[in-house]
C-alpha positions as CSV (number, residue, x, y, z in Angstrom):
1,X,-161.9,-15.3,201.3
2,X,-165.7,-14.4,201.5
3,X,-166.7,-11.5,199.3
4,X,-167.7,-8.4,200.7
5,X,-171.4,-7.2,200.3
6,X,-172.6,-3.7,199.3
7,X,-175.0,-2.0,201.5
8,X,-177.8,-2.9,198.9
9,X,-177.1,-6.3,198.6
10,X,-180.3,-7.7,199.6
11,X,-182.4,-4.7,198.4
12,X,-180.9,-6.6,194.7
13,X,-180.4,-9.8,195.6
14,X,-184.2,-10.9,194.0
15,X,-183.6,-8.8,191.1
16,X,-180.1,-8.1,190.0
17,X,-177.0,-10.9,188.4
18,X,-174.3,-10.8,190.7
19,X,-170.3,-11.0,190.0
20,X,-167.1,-10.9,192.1
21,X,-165.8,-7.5,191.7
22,X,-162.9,-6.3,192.9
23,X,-163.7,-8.6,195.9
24,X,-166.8,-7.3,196.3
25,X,-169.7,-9.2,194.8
26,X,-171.9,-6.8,193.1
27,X,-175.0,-6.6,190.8
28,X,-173.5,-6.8,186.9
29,X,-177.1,-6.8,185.4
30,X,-180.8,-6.3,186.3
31,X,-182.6,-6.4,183.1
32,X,-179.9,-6.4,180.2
33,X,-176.8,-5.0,179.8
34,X,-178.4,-3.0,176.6
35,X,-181.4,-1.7,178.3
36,X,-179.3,-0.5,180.8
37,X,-176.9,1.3,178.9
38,X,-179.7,2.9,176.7
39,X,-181.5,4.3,179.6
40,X,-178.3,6.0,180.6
41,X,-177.4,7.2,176.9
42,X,-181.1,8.4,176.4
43,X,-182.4,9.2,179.9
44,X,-181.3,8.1,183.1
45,X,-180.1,5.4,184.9
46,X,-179.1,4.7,188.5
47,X,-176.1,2.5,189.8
48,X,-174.9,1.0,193.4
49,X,-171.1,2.2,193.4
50,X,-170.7,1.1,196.6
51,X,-167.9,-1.0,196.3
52,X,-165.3,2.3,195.5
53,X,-162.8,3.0,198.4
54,X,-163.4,5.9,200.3
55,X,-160.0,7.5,202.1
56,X,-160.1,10.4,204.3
57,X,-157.2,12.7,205.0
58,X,-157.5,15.7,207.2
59,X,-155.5,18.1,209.7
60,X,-152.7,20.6,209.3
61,X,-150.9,18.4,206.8
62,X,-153.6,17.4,204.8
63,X,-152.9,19.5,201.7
64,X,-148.8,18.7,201.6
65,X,-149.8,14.4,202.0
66,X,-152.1,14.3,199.0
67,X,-149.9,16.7,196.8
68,X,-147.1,14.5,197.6
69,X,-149.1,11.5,197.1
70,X,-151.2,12.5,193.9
71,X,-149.9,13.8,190.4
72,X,-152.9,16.3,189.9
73,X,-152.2,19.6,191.8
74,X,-154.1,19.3,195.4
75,X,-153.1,22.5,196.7
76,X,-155.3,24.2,193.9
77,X,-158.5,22.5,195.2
78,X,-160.9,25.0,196.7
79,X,-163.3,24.1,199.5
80,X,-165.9,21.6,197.2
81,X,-164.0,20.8,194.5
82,X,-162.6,17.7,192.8
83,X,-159.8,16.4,190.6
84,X,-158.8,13.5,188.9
85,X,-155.4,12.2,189.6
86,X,-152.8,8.8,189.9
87,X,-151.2,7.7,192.1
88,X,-148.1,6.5,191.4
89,X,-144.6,4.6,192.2
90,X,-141.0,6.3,192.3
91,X,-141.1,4.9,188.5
92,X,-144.3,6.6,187.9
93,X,-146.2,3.7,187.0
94,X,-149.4,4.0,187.6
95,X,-151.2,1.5,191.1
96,X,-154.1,3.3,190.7
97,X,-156.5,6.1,189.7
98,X,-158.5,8.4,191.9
99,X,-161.0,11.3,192.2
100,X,-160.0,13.5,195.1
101,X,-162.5,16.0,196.5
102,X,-161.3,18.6,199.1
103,X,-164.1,18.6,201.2
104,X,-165.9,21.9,202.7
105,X,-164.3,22.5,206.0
106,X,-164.7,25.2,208.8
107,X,-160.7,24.5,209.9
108,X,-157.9,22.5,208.7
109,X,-158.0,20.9,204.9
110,X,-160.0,17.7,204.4
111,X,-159.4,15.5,201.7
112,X,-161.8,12.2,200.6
113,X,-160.1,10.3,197.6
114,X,-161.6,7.2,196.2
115,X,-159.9,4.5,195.0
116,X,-160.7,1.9,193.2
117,X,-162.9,-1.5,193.8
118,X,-160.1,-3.5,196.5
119,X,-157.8,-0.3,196.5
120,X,-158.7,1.0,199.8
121,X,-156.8,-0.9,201.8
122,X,-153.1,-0.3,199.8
123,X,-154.0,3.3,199.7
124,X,-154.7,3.9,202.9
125,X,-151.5,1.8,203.8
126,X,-149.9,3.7,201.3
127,X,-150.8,7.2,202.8
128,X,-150.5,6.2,206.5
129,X,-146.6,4.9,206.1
130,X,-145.5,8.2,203.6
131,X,-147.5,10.6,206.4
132,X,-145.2,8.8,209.1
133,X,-141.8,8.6,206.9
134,X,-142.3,12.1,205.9
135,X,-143.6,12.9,209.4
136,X,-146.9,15.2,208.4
137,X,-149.5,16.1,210.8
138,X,-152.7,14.6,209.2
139,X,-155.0,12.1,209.9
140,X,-155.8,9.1,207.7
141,X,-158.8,7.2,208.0
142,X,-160.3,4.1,205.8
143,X,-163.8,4.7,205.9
144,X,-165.2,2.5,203.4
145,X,-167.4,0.9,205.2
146,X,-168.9,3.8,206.8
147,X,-170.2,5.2,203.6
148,X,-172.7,3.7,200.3
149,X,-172.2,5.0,197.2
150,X,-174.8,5.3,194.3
151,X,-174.2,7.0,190.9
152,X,-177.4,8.5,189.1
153,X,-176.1,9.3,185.6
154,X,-177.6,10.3,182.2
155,X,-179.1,13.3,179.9
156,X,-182.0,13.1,182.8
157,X,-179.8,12.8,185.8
158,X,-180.1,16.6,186.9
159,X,-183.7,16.7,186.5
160,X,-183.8,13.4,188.6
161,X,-181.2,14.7,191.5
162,X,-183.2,18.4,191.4
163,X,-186.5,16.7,192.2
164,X,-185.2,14.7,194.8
165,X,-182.5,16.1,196.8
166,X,-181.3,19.6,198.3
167,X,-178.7,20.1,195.8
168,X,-180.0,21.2,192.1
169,X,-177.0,19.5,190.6
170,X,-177.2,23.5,188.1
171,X,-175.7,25.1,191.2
172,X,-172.7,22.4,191.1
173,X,-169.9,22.9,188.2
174,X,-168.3,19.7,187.1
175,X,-166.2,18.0,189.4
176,X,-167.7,19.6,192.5
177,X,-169.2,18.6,196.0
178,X,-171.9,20.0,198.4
179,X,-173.0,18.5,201.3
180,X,-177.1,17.7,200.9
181,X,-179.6,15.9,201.8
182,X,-181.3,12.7,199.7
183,X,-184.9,12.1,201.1
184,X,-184.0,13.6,204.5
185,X,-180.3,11.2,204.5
186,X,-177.8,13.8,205.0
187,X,-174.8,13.2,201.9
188,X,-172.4,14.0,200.3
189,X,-173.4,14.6,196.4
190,X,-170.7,15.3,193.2
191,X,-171.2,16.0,190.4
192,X,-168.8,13.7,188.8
193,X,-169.4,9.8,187.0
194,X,-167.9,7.2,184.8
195,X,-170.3,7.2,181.9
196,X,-169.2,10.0,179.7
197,X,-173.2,11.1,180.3
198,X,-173.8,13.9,182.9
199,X,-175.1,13.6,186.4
200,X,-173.9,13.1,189.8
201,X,-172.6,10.4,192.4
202,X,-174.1,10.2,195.9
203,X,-171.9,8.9,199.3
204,X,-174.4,8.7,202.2
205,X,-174.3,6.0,205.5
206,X,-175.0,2.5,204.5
207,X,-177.6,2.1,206.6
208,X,-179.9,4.7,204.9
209,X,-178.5,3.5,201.8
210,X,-182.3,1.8,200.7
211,X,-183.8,4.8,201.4
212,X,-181.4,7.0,199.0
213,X,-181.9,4.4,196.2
214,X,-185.5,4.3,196.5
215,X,-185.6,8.2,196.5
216,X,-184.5,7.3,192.5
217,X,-187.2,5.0,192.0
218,X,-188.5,6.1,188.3
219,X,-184.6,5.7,187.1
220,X,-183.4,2.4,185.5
221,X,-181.3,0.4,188.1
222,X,-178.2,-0.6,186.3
223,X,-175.4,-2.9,187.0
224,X,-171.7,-3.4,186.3
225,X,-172.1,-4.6,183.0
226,X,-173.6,-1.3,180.9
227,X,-170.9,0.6,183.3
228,X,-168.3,-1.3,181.4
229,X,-169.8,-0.7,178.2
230,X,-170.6,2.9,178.8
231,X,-167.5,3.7,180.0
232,X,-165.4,1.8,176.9
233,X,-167.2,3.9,174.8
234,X,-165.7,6.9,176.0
235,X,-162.0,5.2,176.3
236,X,-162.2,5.3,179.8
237,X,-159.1,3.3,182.3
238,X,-160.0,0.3,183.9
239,X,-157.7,-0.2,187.0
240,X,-156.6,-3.6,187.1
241,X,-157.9,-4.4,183.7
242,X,-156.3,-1.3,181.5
243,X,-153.2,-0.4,183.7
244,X,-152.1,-2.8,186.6
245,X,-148.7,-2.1,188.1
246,X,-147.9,-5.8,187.8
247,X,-149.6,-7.1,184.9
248,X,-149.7,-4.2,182.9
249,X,-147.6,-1.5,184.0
250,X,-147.9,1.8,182.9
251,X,-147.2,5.7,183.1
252,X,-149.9,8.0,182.8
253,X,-148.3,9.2,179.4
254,X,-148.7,5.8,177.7
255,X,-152.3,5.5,179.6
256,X,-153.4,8.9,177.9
257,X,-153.7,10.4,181.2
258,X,-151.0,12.8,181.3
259,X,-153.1,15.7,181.3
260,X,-153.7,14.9,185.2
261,X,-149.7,15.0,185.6
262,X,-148.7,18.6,187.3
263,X,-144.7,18.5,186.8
264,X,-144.4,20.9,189.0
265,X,-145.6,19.3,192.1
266,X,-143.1,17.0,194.3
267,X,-145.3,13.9,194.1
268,X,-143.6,10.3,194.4
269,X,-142.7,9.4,190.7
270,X,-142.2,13.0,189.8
271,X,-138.8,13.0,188.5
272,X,-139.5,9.6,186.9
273,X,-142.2,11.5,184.7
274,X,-140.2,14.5,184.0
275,X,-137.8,12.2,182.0
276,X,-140.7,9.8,180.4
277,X,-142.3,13.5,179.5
278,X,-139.4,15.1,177.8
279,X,-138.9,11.2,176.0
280,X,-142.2,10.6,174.9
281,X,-143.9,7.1,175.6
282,X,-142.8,4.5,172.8
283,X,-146.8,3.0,173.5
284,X,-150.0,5.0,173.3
285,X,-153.1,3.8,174.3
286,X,-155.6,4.0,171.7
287,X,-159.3,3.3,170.9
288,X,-160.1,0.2,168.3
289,X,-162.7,-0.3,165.7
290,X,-163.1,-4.0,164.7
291,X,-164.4,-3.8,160.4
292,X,-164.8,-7.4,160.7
293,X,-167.4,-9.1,162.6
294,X,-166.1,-10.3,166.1
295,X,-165.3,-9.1,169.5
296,X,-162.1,-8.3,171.0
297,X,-161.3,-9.3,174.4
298,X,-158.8,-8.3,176.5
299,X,-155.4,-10.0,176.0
300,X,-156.3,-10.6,172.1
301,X,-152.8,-9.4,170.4
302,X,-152.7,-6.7,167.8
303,X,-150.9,-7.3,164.4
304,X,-149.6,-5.5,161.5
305,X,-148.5,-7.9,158.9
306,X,-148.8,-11.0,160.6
307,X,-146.6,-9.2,163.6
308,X,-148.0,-9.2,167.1
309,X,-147.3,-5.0,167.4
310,X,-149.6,-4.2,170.9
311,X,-152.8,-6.1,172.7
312,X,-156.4,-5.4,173.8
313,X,-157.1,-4.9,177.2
314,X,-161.2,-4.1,176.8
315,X,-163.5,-4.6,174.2
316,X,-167.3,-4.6,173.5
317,X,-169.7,-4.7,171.2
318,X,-170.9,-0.9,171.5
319,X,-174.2,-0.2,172.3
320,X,-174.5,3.0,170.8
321,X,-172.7,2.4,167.7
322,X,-173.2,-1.2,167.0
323,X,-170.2,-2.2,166.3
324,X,-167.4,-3.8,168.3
325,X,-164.7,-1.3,169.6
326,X,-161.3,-1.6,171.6
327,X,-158.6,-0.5,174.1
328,X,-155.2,-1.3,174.2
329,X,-151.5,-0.6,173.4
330,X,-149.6,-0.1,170.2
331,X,-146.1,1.8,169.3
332,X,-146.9,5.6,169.3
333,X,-146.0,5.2,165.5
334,X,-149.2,3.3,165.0
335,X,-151.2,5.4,166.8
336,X,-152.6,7.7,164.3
337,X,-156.3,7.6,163.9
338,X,-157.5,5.5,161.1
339,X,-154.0,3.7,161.0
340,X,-154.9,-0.2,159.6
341,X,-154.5,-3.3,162.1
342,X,-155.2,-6.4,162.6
343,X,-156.8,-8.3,166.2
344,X,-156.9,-11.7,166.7
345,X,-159.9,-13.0,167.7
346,X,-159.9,-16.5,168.4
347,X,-157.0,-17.0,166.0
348,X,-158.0,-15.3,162.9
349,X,-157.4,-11.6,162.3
350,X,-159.7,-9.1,162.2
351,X,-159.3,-6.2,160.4
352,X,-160.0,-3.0,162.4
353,X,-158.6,0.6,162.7
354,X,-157.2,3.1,165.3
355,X,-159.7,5.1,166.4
356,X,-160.2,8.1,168.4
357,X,-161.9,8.5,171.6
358,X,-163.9,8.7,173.6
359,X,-165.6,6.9,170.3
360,X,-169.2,8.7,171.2
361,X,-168.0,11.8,169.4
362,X,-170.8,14.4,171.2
363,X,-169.8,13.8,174.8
């Protein structure tokens, strides 16, 4: 099956390393990975997000599909604001995670959600059967391809986004959305990311897409690569990589995401939950530092003693820190900061320690 292209693809395609992400073949690199993830640490960089889902939901119903769909409270939402949330099966494991914004409206609720990179497809399956079995009055729509998505993040993000939009990202509270406009391109912008850094993410028609991208033209273009490494750092989920209902299924408890759990909305895998809750997980997800040199990859198993006790499912070298770090799963016994392990990388074990995160301790 051919890849899909984002909007920007040729705007890149003299510039920017490409890789198949997600099914979507997007630029991993323009200059290096470390460049790129400096200029977001220090200053500010600039991404094409373009190959995130984007679901709408609206009409009468709205409000009732998403709560019943999400695990994060919907109905609290206000008119411009967002939420993380999962979504997740009648076991509660985890298919995928999602930012749902509850768009300004002059009417009935509106709902965008975005899932993640190949997502938008099973959601909006997901959301059109359960609106039909629980017969809701709502409509779902899969506009993905109506909409380009860029990400301007870092320390010098608002500055940037001030200077060239109608939205001075000071007016917006974290995990909000205005409609503005980007160099005359009417948008959507929110202040939300995946970098740990501040700064805002920008959903306007793909055919204007150039022009919003070029409106950021002092900002480092980055690719999927420092996004990975900027986003490990702050022990962020990878869907498909971190949690993956078949490969590595998991509830938001043992994902460390159970602060976007509301028990006491009805959402599919609700009661499922409630029991894992009042349990406790027997896994945790933790954060690794490697003392030894090497890199941990995902897959590499994690010993105490010579005993395989969890795995790695990312790992870097950080950037920022200069030293290799880690995600992955161990007994919740083991998960105690500073508790001694082993990884095996490439057959010899590494010592390294549990470690907090996100690991950059200021953000």
């Amino acid at each position: 099956m051919a890849l899909r292209q984002p909007p920007l693809y040729d705007l890149h395609a003299d510039r920017a390393t490409f890789t198949d992400f997600g099914g979507w073949e997007m630029p991993v690199e323009f200059d290096s990975i470390r460049t790129e993830h400096a200029a977001v640490r220090e200053s500010v960089g600039i991404f094409d997000v373009s190959h995130m889902g984007e679901v709408v939901v609206d009409g009468p119903d709205a409000t009732e599909l998403m709560q019943r769909l999400l695990t994060a409270d919907m109905a609290s939402l206000d008119p411009g604001d967002a939420q993380y949330a999962a979504i997740t099966d009648e076991a509660g494991i985890i298919h995928d995670d999602t930012i749902a914004y509850r768009l300004p409206d002059d009417g009935d609720p509106r709902y965008l959600f975005v899932p993640n990179a190949g997502h938008d497809e099973e959601a909006y399956g997901r959301w059109v059967d359960r609106r039909e079995e629980w017969g809701l009055d709502c409509e779902v729509r899969n506009e993905t391809d109506a909409w380009a998505m860029v990400a301007v993040q870092g320390p010098d993000a608002p500055d940037a986004v001030a200077d060239a939009t109608t939205v001075d990202p000071a007016d917006l509270g974290r995990n909000e959305i205005a409609a503005g406009a980007v160099d005359g391109v009417e948008s959507w912008i929110a202040r939300t990311g995946y970098t740990g850094e501040d700064g805002v993410e920008i959903l306007c028609p793909p055919e204007d897409a150039a022009a919003v991208w070029s409106a950021f033209e002092g900002c480092q273009p980055c690719g999927l690569g420092s996004r990975d490494t900027l986003r490990t750092e702050m022990g962020f989920l990878l869907s498909g990589q971190d949690f993956d209902p078949d490969a590595e299924p998991r509830t938001p408890y043992e994902a460390g995401i159970g602060w976007a759990v509301d028990l006491d909305t009805g959402f599919v895998g609700r009661d499922a939950l409630a029991e894992a809750a009042e349990t406790g997980p027997e896994e945790a997800f933790v954060g690794l530092k490697l003392r030894e040199r090497g890199i941990a990859r995902h897959g590499h198993d994690i010993t105490v003693d010579g005993e395989v006790v969890g795995h790695v499912t990312s790992g870097t070298m950080s950037p920022t820190l200069g030293e290799p770090i880690a995600l992955g799963y161990v007994p919740t016994s083991l998960s105690e900061p500073g508790t001694q392990v082993e990884v095996v990388v490439r057959g010899d074990g590494k010592r390294a320690e549990v470690a907090s995160t996100p690991f950059i301790r200021d953000k």
